[in-house]
C-alpha positions, 0 to 999 in steps of 0.5 A: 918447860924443859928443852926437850918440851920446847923442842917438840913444841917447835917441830911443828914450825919446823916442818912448815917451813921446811916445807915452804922450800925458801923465799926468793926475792923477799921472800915471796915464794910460797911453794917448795923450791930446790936449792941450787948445787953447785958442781965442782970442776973435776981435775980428771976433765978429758983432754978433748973438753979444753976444744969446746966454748960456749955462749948463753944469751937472752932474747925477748918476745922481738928476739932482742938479746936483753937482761931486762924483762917486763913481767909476764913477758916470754923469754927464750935462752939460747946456748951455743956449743961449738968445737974449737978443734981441726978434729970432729969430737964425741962426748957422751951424754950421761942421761936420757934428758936434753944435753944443755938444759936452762934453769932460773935461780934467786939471787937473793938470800939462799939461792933457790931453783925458780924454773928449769926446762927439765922440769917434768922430764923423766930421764933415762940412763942411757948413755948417747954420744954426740959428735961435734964436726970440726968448728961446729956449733950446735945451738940449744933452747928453751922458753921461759914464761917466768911463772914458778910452782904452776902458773904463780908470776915469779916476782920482780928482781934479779936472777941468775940463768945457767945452762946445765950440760949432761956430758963429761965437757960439762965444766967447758959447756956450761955457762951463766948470766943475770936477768932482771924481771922488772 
């Protein structure tokens, strides 16, 4: 058998894990996940971005802020963004889709994308400004039933949450935390 037989004998395997789309916590993820991308603070960044902060927290079904979850059980993400300035600040959001959005990774092996909140949502290109007030903090959220690929429980382990931000703050806005499904 030459090279070129045993190439060909092997696509088949190929495309099948291909199309598997990686394992999350030993390995037991079976349908096709994303891969996470990570986004490279630009040196352009405006001026008026160093004014914003942000928090991320985890709360369980009594709206207790935890790391730990039971499987199964509901968890909400909240994100504050506030404006730090003496001043009302605008920044534009780039698409149609919710400004901060939530999305739930694998932690272990090739870090794969579990869950987002906008998942299903068709976003527009329109560009929107939205305007903080001067110490103003606007609060974002979503809810997370831990389930992946439909309706499959995710399986126990550790797991990266992070906010994504649609504006050109981005870098100031979104922020990053561990959770644990027991």
């Amino acid at each position: 058998m030459n090279l070129t037989s045993t190439l060909r004998s092997l696509l088949p395997l190929a495309i099948l894990l291909s199309n598997c789309g990686g394992a999350g916590v030993d390995g037991e993820f079976s349908c096709p996940l994303r891969p996470v991308l990570i986004r490279e603070p630009s040196l352009n960044e405006p001026a008026y971005c160093q004014n914003f902060s942000s928090t991320l927290v985890m709360k369980d079904r009594m709206g207790q802020q935890v790391h730990q979850f039971s499987a199964g059980e509901m968890i909400s993400f909240e994100s504050a963004v506030t404006n730090n300035s003496a001043n009302a600040v605008t920044i534009t959001k780039t698409d149609g889709c919710p400004q901060v959005s939530f999305e739930v990774y694998s932690t272990a092996g090739n870090p794969n994308i579990v869950w987002g909140s906008s998942d299903g949502i068709a976003c527009t290109q329109a560009l929107e400004p939205v305007t903080f007030a001067s110490g103003e903090t606007k609060i974002f959220s979503g809810e997370w039933d831990q389930t992946f690929c439909g309706n499959t429980q995710t399986p126990p382990g550790q797991y990266r949450v992070r906010t994504l931000d649609s504006t050109e703050c981005w870098a100031r806005i979104e922020h990053e935390v561990t959770l644990t499904l027991q």
